[in-house]
Each structure stands twice: as structure tokens, then as C-alpha cells.
C-alpha positions in Angstrom: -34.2 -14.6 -36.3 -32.5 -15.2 -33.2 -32.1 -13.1 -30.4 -29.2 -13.3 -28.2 -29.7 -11.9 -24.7 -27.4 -10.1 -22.4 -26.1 -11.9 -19.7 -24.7 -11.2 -16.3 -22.2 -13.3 -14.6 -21.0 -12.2 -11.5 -16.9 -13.1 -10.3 -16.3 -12.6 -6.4 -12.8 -11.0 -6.4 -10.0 -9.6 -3.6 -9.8 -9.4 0.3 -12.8 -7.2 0.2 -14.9 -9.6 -2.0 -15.8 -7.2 -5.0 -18.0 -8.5 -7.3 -16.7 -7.9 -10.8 -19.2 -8.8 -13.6 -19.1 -10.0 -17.1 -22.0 -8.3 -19.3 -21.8 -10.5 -22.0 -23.9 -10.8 -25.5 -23.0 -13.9 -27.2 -18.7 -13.8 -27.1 -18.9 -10.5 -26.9 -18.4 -8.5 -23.0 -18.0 -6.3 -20.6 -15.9 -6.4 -17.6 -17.3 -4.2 -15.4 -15.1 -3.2 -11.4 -12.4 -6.0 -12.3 -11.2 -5.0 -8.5 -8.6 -8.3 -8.1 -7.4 -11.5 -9.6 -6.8 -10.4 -13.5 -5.8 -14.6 -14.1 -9.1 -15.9 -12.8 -11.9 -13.1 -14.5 -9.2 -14.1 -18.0 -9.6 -17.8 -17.4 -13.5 -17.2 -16.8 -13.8 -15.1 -19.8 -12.2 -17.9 -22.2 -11.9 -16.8 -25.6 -14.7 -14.5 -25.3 -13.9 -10.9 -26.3 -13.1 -7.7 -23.8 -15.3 -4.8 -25.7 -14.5 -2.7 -22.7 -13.2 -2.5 -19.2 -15.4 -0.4 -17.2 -15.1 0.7 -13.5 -18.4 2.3 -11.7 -15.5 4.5 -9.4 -12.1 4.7 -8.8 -11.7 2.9 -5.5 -8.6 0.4 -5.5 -11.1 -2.6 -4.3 -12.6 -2.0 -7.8 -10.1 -1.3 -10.1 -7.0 -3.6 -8.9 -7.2 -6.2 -12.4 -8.3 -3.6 -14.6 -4.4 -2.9 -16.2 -4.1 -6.9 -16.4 -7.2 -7.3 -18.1 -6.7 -4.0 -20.6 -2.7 -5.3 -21.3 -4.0 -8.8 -21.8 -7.3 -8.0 -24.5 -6.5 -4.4 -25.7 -10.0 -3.4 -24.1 -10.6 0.6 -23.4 -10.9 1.5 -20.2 -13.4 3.6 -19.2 -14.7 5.8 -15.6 -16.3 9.1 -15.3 -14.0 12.0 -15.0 -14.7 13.3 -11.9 -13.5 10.4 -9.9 -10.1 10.5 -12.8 -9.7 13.6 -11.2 -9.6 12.1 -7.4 -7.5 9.1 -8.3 -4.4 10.6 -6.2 -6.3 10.9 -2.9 -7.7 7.6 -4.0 -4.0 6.1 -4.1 -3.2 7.4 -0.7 -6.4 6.0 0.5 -4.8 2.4 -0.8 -2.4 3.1 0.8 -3.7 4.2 4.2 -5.4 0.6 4.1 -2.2 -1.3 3.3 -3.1 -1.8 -0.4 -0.7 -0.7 -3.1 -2.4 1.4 -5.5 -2.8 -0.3 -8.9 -1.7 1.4 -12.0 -4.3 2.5 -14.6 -4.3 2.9 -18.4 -5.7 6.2 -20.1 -9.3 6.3 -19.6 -12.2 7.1 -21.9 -14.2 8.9 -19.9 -18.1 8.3 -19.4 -20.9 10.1 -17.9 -24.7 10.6 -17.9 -26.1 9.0 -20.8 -22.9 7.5 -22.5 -23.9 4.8 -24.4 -22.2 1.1 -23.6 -22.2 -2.0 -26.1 -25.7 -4.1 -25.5 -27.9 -0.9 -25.3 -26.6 -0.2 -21.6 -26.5 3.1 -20.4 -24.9 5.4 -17.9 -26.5 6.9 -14.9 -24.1 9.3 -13.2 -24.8 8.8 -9.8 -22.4 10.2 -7.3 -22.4 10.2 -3.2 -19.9 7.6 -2.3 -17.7 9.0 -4.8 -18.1 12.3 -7.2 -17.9 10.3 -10.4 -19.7 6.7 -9.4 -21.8 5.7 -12.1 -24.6 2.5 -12.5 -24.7 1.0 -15.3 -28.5 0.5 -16.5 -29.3 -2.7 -18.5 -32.9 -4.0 -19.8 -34.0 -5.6 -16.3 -31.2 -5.2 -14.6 -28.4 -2.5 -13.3 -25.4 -2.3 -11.9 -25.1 0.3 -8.8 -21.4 -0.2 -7.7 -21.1 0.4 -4.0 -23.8 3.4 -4.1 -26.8 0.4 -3.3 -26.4 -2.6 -1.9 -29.0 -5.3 -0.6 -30.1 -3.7 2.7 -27.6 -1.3 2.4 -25.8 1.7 0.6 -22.3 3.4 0.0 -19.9 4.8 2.7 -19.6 8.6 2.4 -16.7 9.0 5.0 -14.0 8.8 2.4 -12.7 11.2 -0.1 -15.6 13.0 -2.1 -18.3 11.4 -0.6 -21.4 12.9 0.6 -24.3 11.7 1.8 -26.9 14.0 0.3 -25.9 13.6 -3.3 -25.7 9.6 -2.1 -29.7 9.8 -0.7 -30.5 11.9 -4.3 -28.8 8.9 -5.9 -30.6 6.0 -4.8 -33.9 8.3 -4.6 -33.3 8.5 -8.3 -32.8 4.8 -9.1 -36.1 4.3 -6.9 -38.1 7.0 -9.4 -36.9 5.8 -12.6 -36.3 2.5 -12.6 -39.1 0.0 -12.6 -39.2 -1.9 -9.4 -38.4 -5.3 -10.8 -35.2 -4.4 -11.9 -32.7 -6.7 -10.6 -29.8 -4.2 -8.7 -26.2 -5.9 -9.0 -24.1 -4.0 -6.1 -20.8 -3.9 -6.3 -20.1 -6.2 -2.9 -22.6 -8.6 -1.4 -26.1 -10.4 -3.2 -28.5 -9.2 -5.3 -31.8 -7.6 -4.6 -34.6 -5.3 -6.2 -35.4 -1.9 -6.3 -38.9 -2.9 -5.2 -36.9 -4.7 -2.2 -34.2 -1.8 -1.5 -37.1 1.0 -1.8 -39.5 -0.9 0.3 -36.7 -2.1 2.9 -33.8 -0.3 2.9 -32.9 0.9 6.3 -30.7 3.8 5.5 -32.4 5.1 2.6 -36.2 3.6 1.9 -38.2 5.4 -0.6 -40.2 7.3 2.2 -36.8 9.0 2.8 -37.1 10.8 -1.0 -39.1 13.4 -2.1 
């Protein structure tokens, strides 16, 4: 028997350097927060095929390839509905930072426990936006910009809010084992060993 294993190849995208990744299983992927350059995550993907687009929130930075990538495979495109329902104050933020909005297929929309291709599943968990989402994996998940190595989401900007943020990242600490490799939606890698041990804005002495 062979036994293919999931992948994770990270692509560096846009002026504010999202990292878009490609959860692949043999020729088969998914391209999760294509936020820029549609051309270069195509070209990187080859002749592999697009199960699904997936965005962990609606923020332009995350989401600016995703009609160029849908148009070009015939992927679904897929975000939890509470951050569907923000995307017009989400536009005006774009636009407030100089960005035009990008335009968005229909969505299929995801939430708590949605099952993904490859066995992933979805943790809702909202603070930097009502509907972000991580993406759990065996060894591995994907935290969009709610943790980042050292770090964690902004809750200044539409819909965020700190204490659903801190019960967030309190939850990812609880429940996932501490190896886990965390892939953040901007910046390196780390471990939720490393982020609940070191984190400076939320360790785990901070949860309850």
C-alpha cells in the first residue's frame, strides 16, 4: 500500500507578504488565502488540481487571487459566513488603504467542524475577524492572521475583538497538541508549544 502524505507548501504573495499555501495530497490541493499574484501560485501549482479555494477571512491581503485562481481551475470557493456578511466594510477598508477591493465568486460557506479534502477540518476561531477560521491538519494548522510566531491578530479593524481573539488562541493552546506546527497567515512558522510558552501578547498563562 502506499500512503501519500499531505503536504504544505507555503507561496509569499502581495505588498503585505501573505503567505498563501498549497495543501496538497499527491496532484490533488488546496489553495488556501491566495491574497496576490493569481499567475505565480497557477505556475507553482503546475498541472496539479484546485479541489478548493479557501480563505481563513475576508481581508483583501488574503483574498486578492482568489477570482483568478477559481476562473482559471473551476475550484469552489469557500469562507465562513460571518465574515460574507462583513465583506462591504471589508471593501471600504481596501479601500481606505489604497487597495482596490478584489471581486469574489459565490461562496460555499464553512464553519466549525466542516470537513475539507485530506481529513482537514475547521476550527471557527474568530477575534481578528467574526468568521476567521484555522484550518487543522494532522501535525500541522493553519491560523490565518489570528496567531502568528511571537505574535497574534490586530483587533482594531472591523469586527474584531480582542476577547473572542484571547479565547481563540486559548483554544488552539488546549486542544491542540503542542508539537503542531502553526502556519500564520504572514511571517514564519512556529509551535504551539513555542507560541503558548512564549507569546508575549497572549501565552498560555493568559487562559483559563
Amino acid at each position: 500500500m502506499v500512503i501519500i502524505m499531505v503536504s504544505v507548501e507555503i507561496i509569499t504573495v502581495g505588498p503585505l507578504e501573505t503567505n498563501c499555501y498549497l495543501v496538497c495530497e499527491g496532484k490533488d490541493c488546496l489553495v488556501v488565502d491566495p491574497g496576490d499574484e493569481a499567475e505565480t501560485i497557477l505556475t507553482i501549482l503546475g498541472n496539479r488540481r484546485v479541489l478548493a479555494v479557501v480563505a481563513t477571512h475576508l481581508h483583501f491581503d488574503h483574498i486578492g487571487a482568489v477570482e483568478g485562481i477559481v476562473s482559471s481551475t473551476g475550484a469552489p470557493f469557500m469562507v465562513h459566513r460571518l465574515d460574507w456578511e462583513m465583506r462591504d466594510k471589508y471593501t471600504q477598508l481596501a479601500r481606505s488603504w489604497g487597495f482596490e477591493p478584489p471581486n469574489l465568486p459565490q461562496p460555499i460557506f464553512i464553519d466549525e467542524g466542516s470537513g475539507l479534502p485530506f481529513n482537514l477540518k475547521v476550527m471557527h476561531t474568530p477575534g481578528h475577524t467574526p468568521g476567521s477560521i484555522s484550518i487543522v491538519g494532522d501535525g500541522f494548522v493553519l491560523t490565518g492572521d489570528t496567531l502568528f510566531a511571537g505574535s497574534v491578530g490586530r483587533t482594531d479593524l472591523p469586527g474584531g475583538d480582542i476577547e473572542l481573539l484571547i479565547r481563540s488562541i486559548c483554544r488552539l493552546y488546549r486542544e491542540l497538541p503542542g508539537n503542531y506546527i502553526v502556519y500564520p497567515g504572514h511571517g514564519p512558522p512556529t509551535t504551539i508549544n513555542d507560541e503558548a510558552d512564549n507569546n508575549y501578547f497572549v501565552p498560555k498563562s493568559l487562559c483559563t
